[in-house]
VOMI-172018 format. One record per atom (N, C-alpha, C, CB): chain; atom name; x, y, z. Coordinates in Angstrom, 1 decimal. Atoms other than C-alpha are relative to their C-alpha. Glycine has a CB too. Layout:
// VOMI-172018
@cadena A, atomo CA, c1 X, c2 Y, c3 Z
...
//
This chain:
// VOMI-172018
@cadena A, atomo N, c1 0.8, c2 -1.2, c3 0.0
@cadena A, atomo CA, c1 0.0, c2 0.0, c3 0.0
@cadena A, atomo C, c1 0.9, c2 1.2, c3 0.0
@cadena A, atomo CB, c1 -1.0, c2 0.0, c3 1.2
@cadena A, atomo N, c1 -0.9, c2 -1.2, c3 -0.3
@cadena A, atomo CA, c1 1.4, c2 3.6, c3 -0.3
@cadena A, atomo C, c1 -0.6, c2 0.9, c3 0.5
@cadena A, atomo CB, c1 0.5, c2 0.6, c3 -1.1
@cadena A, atomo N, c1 0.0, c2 -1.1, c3 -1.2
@cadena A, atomo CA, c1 1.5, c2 6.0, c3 1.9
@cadena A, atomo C, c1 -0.8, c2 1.6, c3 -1.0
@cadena A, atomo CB, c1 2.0, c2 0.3, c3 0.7
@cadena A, atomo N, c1 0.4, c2 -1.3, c3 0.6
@cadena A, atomo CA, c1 -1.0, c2 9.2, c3 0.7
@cadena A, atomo C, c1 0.3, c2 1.0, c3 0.3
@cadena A, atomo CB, c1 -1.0, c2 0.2, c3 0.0
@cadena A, atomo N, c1 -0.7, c2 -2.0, c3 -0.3
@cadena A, atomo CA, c1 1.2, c2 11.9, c3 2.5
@cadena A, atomo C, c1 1.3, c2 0.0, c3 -0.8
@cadena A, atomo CB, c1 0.4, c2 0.6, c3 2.1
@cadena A, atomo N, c1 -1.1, c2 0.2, c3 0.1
@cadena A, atomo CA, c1 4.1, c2 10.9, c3 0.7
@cadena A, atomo C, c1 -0.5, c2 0.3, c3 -1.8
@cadena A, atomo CB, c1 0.7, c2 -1.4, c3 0.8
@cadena A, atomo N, c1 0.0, c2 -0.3, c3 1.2
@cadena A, atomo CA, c1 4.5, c2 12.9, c3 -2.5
@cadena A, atomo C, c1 0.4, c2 -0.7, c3 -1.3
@cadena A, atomo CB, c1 0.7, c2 0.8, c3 0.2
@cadena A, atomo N, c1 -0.2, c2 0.9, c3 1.0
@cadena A, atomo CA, c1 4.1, c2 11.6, c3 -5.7
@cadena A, atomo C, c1 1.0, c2 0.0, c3 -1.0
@cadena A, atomo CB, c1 -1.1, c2 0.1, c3 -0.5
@cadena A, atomo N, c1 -1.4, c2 -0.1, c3 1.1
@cadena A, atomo CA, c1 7.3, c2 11.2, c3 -7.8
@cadena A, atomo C, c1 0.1, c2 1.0, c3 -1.5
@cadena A, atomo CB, c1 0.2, c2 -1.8, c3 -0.7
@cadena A, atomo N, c1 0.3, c2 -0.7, c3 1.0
@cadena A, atomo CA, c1 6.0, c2 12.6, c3 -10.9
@cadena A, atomo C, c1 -0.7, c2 0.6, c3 -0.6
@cadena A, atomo CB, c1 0.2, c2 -0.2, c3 -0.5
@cadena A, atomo N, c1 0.7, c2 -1.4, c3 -0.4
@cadena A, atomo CA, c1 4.2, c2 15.7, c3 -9.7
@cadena A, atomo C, c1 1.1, c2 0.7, c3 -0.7
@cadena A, atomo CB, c1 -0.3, c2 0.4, c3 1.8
@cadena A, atomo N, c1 -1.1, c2 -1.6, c3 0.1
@cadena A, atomo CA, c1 5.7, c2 18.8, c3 -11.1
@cadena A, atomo C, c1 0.4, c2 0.9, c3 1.2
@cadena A, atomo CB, c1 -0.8, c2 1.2, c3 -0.9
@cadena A, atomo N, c1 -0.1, c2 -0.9, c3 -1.8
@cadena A, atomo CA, c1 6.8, c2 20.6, c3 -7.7
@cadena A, atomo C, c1 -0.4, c2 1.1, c3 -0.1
@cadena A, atomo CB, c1 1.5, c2 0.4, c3 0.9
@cadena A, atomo N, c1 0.3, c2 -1.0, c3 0.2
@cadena A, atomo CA, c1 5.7, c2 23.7, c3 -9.0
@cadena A, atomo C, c1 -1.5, c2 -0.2, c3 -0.1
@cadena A, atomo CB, c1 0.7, c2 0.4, c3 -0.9
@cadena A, atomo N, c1 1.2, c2 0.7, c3 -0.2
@cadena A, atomo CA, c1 2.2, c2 22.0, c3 -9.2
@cadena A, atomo C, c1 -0.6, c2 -0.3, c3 1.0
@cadena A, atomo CB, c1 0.0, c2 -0.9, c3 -0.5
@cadena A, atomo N, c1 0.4, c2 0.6, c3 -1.6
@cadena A, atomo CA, c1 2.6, c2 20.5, c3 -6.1
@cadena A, atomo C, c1 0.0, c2 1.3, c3 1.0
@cadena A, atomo CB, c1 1.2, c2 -1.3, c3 0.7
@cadena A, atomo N, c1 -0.3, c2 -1.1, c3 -1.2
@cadena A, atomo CA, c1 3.9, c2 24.0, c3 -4.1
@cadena A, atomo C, c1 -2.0, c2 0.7, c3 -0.6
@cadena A, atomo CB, c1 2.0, c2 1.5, c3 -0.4
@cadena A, atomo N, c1 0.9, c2 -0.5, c3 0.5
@cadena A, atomo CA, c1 0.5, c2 25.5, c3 -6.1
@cadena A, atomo C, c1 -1.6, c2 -0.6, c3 0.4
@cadena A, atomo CB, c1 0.4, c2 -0.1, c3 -1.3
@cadena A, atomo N, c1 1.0, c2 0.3, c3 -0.5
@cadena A, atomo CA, c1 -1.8, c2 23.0, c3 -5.2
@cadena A, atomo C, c1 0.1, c2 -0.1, c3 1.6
@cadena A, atomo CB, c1 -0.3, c2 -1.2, c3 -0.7
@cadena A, atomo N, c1 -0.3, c2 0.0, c3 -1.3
@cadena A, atomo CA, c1 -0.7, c2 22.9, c3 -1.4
@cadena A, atomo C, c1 -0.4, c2 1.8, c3 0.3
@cadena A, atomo CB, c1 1.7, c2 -0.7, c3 0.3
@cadena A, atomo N, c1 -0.1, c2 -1.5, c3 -0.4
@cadena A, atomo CA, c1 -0.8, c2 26.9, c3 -1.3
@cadena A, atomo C, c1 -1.9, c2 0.1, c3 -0.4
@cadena A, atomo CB, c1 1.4, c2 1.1, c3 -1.2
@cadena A, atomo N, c1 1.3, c2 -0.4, c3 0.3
@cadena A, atomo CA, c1 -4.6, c2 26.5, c3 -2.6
@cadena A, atomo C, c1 -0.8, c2 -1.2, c3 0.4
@cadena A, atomo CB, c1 -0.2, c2 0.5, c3 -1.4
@cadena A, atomo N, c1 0.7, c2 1.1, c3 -0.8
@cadena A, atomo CA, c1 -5.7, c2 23.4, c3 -0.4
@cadena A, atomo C, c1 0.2, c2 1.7, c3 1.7
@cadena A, atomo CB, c1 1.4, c2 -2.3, c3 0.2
@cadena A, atomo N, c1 0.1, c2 -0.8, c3 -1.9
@cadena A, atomo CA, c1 -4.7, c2 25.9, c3 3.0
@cadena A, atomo C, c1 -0.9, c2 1.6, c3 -0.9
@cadena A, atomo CB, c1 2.6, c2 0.6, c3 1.2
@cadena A, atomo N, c1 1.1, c2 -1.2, c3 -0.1
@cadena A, atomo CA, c1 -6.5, c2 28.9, c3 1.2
@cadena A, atomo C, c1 -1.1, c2 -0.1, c3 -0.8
@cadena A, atomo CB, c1 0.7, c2 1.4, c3 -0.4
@cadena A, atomo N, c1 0.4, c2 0.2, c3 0.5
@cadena A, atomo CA, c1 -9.2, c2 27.8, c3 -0.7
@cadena A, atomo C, c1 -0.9, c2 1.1, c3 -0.8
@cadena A, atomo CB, c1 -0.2, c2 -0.8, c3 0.5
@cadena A, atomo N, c1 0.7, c2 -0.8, c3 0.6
@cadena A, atomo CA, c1 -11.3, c2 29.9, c3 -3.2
@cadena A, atomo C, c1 0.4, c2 1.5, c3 0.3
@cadena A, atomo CB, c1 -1.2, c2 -0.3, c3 0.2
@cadena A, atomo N, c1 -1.2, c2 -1.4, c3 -0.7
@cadena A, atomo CA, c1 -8.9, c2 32.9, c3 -2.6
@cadena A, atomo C, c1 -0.6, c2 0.8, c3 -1.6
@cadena A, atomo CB, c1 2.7, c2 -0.4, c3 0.2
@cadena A, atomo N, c1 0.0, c2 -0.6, c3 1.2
@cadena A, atomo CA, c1 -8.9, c2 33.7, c3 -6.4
@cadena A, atomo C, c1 -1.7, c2 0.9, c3 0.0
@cadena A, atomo CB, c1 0.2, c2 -1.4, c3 -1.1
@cadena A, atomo N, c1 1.3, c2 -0.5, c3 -0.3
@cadena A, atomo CA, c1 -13.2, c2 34.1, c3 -6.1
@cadena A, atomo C, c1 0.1, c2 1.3, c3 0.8
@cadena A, atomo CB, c1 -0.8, c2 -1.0, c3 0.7
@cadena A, atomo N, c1 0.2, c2 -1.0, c3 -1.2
@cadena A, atomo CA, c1 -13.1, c2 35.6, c3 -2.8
@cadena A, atomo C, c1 -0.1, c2 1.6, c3 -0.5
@cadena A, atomo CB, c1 1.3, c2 -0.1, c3 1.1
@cadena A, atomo N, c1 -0.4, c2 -0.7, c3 0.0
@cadena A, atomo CA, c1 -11.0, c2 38.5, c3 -3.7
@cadena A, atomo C, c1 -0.5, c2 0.7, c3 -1.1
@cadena A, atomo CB, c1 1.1, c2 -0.2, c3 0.3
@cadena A, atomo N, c1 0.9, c2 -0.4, c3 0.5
@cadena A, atomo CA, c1 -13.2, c2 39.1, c3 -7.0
@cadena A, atomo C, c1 -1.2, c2 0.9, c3 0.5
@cadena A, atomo CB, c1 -0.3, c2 -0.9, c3 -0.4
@cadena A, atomo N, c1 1.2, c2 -0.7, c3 -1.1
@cadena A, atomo CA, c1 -16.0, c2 39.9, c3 -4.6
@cadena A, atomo C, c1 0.2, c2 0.7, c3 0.6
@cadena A, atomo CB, c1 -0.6, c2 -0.5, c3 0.9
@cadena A, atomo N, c1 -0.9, c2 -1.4, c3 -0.7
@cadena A, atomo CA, c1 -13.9, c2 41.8, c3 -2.6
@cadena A, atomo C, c1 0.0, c2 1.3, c3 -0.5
@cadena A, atomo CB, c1 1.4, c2 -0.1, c3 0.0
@cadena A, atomo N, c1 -0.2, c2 -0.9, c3 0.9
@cadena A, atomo CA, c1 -13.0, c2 43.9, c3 -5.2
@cadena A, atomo C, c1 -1.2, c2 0.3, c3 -1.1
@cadena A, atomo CB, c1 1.1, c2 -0.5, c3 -0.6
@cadena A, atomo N, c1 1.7, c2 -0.8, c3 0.7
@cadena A, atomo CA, c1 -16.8, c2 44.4, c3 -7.0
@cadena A, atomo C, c1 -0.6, c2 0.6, c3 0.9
@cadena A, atomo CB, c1 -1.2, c2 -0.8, c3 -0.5
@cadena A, atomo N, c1 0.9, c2 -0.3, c3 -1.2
@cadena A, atomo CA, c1 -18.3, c2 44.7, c3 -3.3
@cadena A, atomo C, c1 0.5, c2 1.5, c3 0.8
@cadena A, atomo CB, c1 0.2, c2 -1.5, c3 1.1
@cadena A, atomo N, c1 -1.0, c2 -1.1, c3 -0.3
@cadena A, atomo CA, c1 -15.3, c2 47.9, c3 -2.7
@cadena A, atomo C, c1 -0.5, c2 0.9, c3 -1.0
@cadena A, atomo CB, c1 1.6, c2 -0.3, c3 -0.1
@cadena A, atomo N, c1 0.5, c2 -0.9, c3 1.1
@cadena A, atomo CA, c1 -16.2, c2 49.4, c3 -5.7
@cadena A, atomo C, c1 -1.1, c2 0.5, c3 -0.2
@cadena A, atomo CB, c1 0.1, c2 -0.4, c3 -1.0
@cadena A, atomo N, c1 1.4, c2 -0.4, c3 -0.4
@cadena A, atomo CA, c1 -20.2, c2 49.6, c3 -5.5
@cadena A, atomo C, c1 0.2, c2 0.7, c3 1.2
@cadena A, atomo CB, c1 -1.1, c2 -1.3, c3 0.2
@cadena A, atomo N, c1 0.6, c2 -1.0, c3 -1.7
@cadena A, atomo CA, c1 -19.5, c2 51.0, c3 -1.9
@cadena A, atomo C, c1 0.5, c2 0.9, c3 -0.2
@cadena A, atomo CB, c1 0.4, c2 -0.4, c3 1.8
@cadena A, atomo N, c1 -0.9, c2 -0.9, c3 0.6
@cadena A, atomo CA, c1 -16.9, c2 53.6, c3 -3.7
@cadena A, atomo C, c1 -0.8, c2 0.5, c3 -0.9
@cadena A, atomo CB, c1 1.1, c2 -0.4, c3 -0.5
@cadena A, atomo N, c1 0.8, c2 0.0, c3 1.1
@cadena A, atomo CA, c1 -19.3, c2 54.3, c3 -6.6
@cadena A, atomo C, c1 -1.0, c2 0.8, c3 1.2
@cadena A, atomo CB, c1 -0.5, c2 -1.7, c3 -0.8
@cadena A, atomo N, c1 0.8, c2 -0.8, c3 -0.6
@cadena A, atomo CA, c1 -22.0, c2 55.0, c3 -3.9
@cadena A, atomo C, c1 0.3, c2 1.3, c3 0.9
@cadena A, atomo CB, c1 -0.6, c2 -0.8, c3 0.8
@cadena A, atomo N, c1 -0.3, c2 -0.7, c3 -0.8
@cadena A, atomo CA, c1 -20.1, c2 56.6, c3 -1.7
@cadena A, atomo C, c1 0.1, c2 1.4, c3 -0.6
@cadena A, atomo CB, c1 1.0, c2 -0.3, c3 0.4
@cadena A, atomo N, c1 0.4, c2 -1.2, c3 1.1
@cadena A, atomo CA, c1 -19.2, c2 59.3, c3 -4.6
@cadena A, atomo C, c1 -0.8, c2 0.7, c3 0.1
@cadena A, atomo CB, c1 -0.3, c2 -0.2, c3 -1.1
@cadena A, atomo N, c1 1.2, c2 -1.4, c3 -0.1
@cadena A, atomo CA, c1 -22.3, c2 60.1, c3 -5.6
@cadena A, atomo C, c1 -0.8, c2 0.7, c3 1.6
@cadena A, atomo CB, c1 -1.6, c2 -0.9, c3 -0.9
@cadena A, atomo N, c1 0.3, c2 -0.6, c3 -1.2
@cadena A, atomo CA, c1 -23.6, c2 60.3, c3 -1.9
@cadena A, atomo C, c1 0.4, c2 1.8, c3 0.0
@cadena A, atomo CB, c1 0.9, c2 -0.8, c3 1.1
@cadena A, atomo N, c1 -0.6, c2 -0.9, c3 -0.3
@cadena A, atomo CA, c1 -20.8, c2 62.8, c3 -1.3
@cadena A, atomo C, c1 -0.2, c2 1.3, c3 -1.1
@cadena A, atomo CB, c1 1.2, c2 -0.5, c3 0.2
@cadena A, atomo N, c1 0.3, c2 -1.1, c3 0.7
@cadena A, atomo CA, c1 -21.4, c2 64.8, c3 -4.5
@cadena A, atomo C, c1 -1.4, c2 0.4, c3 0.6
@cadena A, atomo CB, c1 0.1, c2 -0.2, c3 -1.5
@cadena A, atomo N, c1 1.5, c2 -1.0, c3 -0.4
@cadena A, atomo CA, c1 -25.0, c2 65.2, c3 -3.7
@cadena A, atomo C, c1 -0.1, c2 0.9, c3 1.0
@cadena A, atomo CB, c1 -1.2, c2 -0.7, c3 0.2
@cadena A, atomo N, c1 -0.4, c2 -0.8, c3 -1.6
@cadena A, atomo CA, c1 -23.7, c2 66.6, c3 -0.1
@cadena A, atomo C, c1 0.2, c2 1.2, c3 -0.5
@cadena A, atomo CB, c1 1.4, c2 -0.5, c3 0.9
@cadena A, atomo N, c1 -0.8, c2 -1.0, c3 0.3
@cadena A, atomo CA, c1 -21.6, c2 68.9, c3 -2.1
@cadena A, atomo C, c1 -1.2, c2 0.7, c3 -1.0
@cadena A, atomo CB, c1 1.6, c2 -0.5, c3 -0.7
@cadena A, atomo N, c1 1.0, c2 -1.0, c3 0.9
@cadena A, atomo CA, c1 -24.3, c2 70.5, c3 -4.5
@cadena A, atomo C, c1 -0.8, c2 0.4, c3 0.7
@cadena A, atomo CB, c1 -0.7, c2 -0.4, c3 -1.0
@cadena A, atomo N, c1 0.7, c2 -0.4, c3 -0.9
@cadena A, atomo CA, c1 -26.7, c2 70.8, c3 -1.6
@cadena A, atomo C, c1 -1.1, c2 -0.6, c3 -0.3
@cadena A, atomo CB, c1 -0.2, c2 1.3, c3 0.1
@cadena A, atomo N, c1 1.6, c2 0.8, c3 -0.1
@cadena A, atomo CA, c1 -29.3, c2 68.0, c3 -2.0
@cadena A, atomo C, c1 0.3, c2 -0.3, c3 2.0
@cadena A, atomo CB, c1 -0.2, c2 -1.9, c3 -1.4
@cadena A, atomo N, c1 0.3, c2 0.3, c3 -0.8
@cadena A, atomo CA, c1 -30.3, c2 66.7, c3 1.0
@cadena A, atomo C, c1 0.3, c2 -1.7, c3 0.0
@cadena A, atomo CB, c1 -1.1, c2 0.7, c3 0.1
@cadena A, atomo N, c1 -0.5, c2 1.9, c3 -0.2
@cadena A, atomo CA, c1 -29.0, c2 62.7, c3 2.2
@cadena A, atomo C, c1 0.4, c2 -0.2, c3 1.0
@cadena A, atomo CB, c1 1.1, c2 -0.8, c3 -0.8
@cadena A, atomo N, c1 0.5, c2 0.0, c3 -1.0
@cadena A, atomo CA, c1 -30.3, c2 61.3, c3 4.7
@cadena A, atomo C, c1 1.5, c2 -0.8, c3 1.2
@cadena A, atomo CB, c1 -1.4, c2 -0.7, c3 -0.2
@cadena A, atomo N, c1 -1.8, c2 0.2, c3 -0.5
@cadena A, atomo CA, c1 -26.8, c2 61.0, c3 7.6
@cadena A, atomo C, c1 -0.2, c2 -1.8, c3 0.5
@cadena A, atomo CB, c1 0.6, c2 1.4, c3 2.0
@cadena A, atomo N, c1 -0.4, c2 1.6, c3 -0.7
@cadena A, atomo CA, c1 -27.9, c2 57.1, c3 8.3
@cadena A, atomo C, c1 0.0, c2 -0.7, c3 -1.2
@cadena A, atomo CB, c1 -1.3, c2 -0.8, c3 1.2
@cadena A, atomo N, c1 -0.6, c2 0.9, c3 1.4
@cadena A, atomo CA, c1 -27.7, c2 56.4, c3 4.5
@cadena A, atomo C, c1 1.3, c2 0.3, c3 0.0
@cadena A, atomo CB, c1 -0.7, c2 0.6, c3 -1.6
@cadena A, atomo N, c1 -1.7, c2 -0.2, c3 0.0
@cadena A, atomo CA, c1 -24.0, c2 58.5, c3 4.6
@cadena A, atomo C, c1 0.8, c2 -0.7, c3 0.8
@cadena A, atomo CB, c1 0.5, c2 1.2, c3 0.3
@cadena A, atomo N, c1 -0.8, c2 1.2, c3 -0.9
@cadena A, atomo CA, c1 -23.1, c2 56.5, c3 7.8
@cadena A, atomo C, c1 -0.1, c2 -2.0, c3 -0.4
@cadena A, atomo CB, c1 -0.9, c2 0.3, c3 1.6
@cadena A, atomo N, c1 -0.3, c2 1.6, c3 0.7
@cadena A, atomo CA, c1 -24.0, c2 52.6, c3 5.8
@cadena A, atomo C, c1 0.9, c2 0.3, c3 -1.0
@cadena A, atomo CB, c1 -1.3, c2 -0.9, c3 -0.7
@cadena A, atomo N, c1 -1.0, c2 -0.7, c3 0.7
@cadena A, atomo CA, c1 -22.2, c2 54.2, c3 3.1
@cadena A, atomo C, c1 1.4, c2 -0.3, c3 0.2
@cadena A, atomo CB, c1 -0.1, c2 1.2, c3 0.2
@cadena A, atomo N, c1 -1.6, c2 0.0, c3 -0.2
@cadena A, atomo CA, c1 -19.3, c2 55.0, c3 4.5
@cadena A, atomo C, c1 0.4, c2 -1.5, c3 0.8
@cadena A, atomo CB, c1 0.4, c2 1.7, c3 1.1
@cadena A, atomo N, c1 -0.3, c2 1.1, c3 -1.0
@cadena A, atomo CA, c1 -19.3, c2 51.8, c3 7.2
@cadena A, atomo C, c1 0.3, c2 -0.8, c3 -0.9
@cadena A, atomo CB, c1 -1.1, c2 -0.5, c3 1.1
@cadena A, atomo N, c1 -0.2, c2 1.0, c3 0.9
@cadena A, atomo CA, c1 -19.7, c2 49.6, c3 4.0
@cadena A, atomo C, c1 1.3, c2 0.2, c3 -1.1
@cadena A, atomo CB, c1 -1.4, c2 -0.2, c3 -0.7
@cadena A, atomo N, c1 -1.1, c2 -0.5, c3 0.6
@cadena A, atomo CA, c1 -17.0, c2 51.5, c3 2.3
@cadena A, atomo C, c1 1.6, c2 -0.6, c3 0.9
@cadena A, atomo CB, c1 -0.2, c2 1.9, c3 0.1
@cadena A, atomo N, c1 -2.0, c2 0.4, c3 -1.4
@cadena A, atomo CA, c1 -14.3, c2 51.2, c3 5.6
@cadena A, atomo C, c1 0.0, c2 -1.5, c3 0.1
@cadena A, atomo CB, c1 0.1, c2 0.6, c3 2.5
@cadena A, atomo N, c1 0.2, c2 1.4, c3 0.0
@cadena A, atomo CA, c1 -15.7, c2 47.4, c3 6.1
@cadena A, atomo C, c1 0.5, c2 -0.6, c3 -0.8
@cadena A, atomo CB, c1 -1.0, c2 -0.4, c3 -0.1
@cadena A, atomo N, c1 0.0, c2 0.9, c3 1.2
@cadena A, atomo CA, c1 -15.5, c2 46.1, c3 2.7
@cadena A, atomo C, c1 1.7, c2 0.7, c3 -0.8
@cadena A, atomo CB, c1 -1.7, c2 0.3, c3 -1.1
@cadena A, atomo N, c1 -1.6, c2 -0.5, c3 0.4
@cadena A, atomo CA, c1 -11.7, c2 48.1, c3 2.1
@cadena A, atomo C, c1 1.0, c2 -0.4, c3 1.2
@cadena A, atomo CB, c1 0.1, c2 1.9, c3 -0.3
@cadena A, atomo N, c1 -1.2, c2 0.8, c3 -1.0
@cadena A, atomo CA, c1 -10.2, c2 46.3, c3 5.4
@cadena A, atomo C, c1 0.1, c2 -1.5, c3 -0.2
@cadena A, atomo CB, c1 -0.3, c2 0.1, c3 1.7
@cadena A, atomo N, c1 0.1, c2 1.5, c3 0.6
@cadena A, atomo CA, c1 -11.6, c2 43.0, c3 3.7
@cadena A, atomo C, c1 0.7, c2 -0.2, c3 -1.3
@cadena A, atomo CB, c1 -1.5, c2 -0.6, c3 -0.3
@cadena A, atomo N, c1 -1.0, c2 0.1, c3 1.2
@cadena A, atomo CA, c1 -9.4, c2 43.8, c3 1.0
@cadena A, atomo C, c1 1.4, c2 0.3, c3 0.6
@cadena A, atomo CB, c1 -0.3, c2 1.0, c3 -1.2
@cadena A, atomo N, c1 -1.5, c2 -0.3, c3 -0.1
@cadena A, atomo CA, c1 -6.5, c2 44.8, c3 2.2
@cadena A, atomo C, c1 0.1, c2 -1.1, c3 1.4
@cadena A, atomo CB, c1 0.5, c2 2.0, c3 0.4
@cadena A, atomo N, c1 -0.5, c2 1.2, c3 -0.9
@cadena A, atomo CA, c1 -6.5, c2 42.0, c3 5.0
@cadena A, atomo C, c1 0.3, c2 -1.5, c3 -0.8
@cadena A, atomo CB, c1 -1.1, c2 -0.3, c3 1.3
@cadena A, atomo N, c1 0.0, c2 1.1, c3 0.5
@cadena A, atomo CA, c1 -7.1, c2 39.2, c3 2.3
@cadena A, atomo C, c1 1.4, c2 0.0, c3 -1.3
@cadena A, atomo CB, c1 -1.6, c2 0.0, c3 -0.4
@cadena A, atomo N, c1 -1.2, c2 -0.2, c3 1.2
@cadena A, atomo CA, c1 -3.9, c2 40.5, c3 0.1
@cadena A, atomo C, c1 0.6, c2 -0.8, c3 0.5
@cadena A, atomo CB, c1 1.0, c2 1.4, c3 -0.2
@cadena A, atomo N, c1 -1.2, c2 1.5, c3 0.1
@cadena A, atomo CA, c1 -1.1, c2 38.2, c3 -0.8
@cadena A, atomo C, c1 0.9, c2 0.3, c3 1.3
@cadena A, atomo CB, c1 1.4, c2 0.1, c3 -1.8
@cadena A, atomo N, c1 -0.7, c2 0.5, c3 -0.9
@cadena A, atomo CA, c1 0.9, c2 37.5, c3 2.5
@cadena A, atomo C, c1 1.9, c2 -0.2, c3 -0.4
@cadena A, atomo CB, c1 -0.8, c2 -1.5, c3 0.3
@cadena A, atomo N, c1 -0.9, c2 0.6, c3 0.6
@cadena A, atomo CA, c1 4.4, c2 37.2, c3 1.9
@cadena A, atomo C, c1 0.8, c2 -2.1, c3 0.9
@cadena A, atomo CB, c1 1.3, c2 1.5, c3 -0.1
@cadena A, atomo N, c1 -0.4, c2 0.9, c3 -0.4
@cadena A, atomo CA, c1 5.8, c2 33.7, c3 2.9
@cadena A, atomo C, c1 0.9, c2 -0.4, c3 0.9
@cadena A, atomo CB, c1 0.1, c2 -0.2, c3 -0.7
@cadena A, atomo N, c1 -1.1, c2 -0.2, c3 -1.2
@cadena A, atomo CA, c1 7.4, c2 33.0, c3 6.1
@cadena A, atomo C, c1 1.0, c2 -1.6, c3 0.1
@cadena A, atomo CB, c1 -1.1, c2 0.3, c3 1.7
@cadena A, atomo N, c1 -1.0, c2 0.6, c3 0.5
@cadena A, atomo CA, c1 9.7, c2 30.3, c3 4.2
@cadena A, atomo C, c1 1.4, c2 0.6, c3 0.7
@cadena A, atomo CB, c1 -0.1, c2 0.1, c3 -1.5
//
């Protein structure tokens, strides 16, 4: 019988470092998609919010406060989910 933790001879190691780096972080690639559409709609809103502040409409301060909360929220879930460097 062979042992299933014991690397397979004729894996590419560069295959193998690639698949091991995306068994411990799984669906990283997705995630960070979402990340990065879900930053952008709250940047997008945020904008216009803020322009309409600035021309003198009226908006309402518990829409500017989800706004902005979903803006700081969803930009510390990006910048905490960035590439790591490797403590090799």
């Amino acid at each position: 019988m062979s042992n299933p933790n014991k690397p397979d001879p004729n894996l590419d190691p560069n295959l193998r470092s690639r698949l091991l780096k995306e068994s411990q972080n799984p669906f990283r690639g997705l995630r960070r998609a979402v990340w990065i559409a879900l930053f952008g709609s709250a940047a997008l809103g945020f904008f216009i919010m803020f322009s309409k502040i600035i021309t003198g409409d009226i908006v309402s301060i518990k829409d500017f406060a989800i706004q902005s909360s979903a803006l700081i929220i969803l930009g510390f879930l990006l910048l905490k989910d960035r590439n790591k460097p490797d403590d090799d």
